[in-house]
C-alpha positions as CSV (number, residue, x, y, z in Angstrom):
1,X,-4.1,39.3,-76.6
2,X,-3.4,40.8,-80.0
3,X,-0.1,40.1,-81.9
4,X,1.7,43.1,-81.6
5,X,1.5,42.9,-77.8
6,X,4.4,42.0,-75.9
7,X,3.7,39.4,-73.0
8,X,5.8,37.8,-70.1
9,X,5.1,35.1,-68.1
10,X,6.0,35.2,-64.8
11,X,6.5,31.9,-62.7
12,X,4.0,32.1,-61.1
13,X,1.7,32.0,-64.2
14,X,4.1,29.1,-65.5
15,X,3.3,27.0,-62.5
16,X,-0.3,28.0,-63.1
17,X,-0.2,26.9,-66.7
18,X,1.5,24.0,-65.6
19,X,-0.4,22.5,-63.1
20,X,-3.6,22.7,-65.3
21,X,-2.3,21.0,-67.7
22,X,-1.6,18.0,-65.1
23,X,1.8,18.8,-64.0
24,X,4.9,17.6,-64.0
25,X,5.2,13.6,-62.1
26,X,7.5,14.4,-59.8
27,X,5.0,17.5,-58.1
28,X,2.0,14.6,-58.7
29,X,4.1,12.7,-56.9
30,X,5.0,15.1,-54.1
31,X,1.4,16.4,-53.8
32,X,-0.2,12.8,-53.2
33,X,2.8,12.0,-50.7
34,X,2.1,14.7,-48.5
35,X,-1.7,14.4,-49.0
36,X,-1.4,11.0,-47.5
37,X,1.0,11.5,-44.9
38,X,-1.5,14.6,-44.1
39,X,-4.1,11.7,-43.7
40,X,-2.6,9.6,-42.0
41,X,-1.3,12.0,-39.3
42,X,-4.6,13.9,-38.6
43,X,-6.1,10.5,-38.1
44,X,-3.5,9.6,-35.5
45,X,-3.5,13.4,-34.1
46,X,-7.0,12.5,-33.3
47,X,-6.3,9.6,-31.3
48,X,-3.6,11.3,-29.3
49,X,-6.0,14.2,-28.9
50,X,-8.8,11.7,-27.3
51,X,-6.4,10.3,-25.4
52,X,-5.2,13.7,-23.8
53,X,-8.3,14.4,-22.9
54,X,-9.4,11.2,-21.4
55,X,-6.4,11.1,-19.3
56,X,-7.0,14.8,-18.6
57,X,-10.7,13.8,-16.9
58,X,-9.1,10.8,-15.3
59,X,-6.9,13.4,-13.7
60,X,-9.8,15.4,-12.7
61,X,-11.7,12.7,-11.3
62,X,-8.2,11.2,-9.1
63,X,-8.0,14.9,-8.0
64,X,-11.7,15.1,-6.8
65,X,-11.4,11.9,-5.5
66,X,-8.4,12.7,-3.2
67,X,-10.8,15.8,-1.9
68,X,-12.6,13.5,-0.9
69,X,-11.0,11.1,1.1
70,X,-9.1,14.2,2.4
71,X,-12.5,15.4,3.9
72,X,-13.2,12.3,5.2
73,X,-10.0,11.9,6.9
74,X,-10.3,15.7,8.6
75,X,-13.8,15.0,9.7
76,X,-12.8,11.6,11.4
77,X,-9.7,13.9,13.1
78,X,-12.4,16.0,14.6
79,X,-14.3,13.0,15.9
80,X,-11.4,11.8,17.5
81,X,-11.1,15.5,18.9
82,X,-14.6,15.1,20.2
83,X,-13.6,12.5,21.7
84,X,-10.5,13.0,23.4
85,X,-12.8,16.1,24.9
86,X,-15.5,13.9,26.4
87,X,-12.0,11.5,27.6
88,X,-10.6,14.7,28.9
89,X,-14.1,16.1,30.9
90,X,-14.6,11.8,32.5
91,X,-10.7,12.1,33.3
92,X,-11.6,15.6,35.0
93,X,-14.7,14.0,36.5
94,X,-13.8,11.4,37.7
95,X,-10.8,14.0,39.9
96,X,-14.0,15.4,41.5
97,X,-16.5,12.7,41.7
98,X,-17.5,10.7,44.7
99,X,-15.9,7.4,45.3
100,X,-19.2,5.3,44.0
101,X,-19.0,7.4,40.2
102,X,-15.4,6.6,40.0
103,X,-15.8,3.1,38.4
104,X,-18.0,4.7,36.0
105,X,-15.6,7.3,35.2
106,X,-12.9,4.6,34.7
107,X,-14.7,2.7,32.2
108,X,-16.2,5.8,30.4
109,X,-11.8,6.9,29.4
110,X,-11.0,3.3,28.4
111,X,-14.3,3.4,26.3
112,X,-13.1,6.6,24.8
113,X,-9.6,5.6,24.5
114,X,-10.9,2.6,22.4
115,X,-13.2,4.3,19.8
116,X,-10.2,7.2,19.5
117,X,-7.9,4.4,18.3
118,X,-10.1,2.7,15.5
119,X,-11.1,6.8,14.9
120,X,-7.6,7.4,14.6
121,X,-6.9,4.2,12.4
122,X,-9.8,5.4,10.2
123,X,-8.5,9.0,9.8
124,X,-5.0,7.6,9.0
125,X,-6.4,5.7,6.4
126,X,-8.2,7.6,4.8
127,X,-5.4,10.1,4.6
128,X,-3.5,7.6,3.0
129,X,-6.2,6.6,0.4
130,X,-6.0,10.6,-0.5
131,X,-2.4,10.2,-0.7
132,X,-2.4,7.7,-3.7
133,X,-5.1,9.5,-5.2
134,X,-3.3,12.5,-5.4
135,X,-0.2,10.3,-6.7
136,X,-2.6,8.6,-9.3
137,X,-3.9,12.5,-10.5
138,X,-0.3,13.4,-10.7
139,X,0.8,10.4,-13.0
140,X,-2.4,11.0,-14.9
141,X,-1.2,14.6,-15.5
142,X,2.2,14.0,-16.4
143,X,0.3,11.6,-19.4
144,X,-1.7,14.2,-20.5
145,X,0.9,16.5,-20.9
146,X,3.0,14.2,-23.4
147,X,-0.3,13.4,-25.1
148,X,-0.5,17.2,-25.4
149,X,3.4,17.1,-26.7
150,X,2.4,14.6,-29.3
151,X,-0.9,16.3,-30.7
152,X,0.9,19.9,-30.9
153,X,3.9,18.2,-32.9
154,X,1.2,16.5,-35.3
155,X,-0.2,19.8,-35.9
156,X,2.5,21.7,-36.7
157,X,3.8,18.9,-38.9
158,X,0.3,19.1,-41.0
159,X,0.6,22.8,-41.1
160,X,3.7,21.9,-42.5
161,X,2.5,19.8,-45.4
162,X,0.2,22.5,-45.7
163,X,3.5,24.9,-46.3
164,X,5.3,22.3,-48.1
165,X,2.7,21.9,-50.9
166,X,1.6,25.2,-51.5
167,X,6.0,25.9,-51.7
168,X,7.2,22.6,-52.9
169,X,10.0,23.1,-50.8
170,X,12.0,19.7,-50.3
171,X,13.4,21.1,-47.0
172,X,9.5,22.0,-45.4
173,X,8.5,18.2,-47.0
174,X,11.8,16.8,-44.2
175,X,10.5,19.3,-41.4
176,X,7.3,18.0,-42.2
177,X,7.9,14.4,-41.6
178,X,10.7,15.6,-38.7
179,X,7.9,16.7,-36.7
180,X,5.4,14.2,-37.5
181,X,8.2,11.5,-36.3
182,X,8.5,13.3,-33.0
183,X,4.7,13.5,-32.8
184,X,4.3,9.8,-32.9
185,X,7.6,9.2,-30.5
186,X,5.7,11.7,-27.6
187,X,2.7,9.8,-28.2
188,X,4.8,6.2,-27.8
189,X,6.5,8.3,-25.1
190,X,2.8,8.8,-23.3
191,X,1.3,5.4,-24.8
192,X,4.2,3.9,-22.2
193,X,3.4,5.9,-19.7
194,X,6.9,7.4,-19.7
């Protein structure tokens, strides 16, 4: 620039000029604060994230699990159909059949009755078993979700610090560590299973 030009510095260009010639200590200052807490949250935003997704598949795999024993549990109902048929047909034979076949008949229904009680025990059980894994899923959900809570809050508290250093604004710095400190109490909030 020659001598008899007039030049003004905006502040942006005095910020500039500042910061390369190493800046004041108090934005040094400010800059390695939020660098760190930056750090440090990503680091436990990626625990939290693993852990949403772990309890996530566990949910899956309670979920498929309760299929399952739900399947199970309708195919032993329609053995014990199957057999209150055949107990139905020796009840009906045994109406029409000749006094020697009767005997027969009578033991054939309490044979029937039997196996459709341990059937029906089975299917009951079973039902129940699909019950509690649909209860486990459900918990495992609910988890997930406050795992989720606490990973989104850590992000938008490191896009915050992102915000905060490129502005220097004292107010972003508090939202910054506002939302980080609600990150980390959803993830407590998930670690207790609460």
């Amino acid at each position: 620039m020659s001598d008899d030009e007039f030049h003004v510095h905006g502040p942006h260009d005095h910020e500039l000029e500042h910061a390369g010639h190493g800046g004041s200590h108090e934005s040094q200052s400010m800059t390695s604060q939020i660098a760190m807490f930056t750090a440090i949250i990503a680091t436990v935003g990626a625990i939290f994230g693993y852990m949403g997704g772990a309890t996530q598949a566990n949910a899956g795999l309670y979920k498929n699990n309760a299929a399952i024993s739900k399947t199970e549990a309708s195919n032993q109902w329609n053995y014990y159909q199957a057999k209150s048929s055949k107990q139905n047909l020796s009840e009906l034979a045994k109406e029409i059949a000749p006094p020697a076949k009767k005997d027969f008949y009578d033991e054939e229904i309490k044979r029937y009755k039997t196996e459709k009680n341990d059937i029906k025990k089975n299917a009951e059980a079973l039902e129940s078993k699909s019950k509690e894994w649909d209860e486990k899923s459900d918990e495992e959900m609910h988890e997930h979700h406050r795992w989720a809570q606490a990973t989104t809050a850590l992000q938008i508290s490191i896009a915050l610090a992102a915000i905060a250093l490129l502005t220097r604004k004292k107010w972003l710095q508090k939202g910054m560590m506002g939302m980080g400190a609600i990150g980390l109490v959803l993830g407590a909030l998930a670690a207790l299973h609460i």
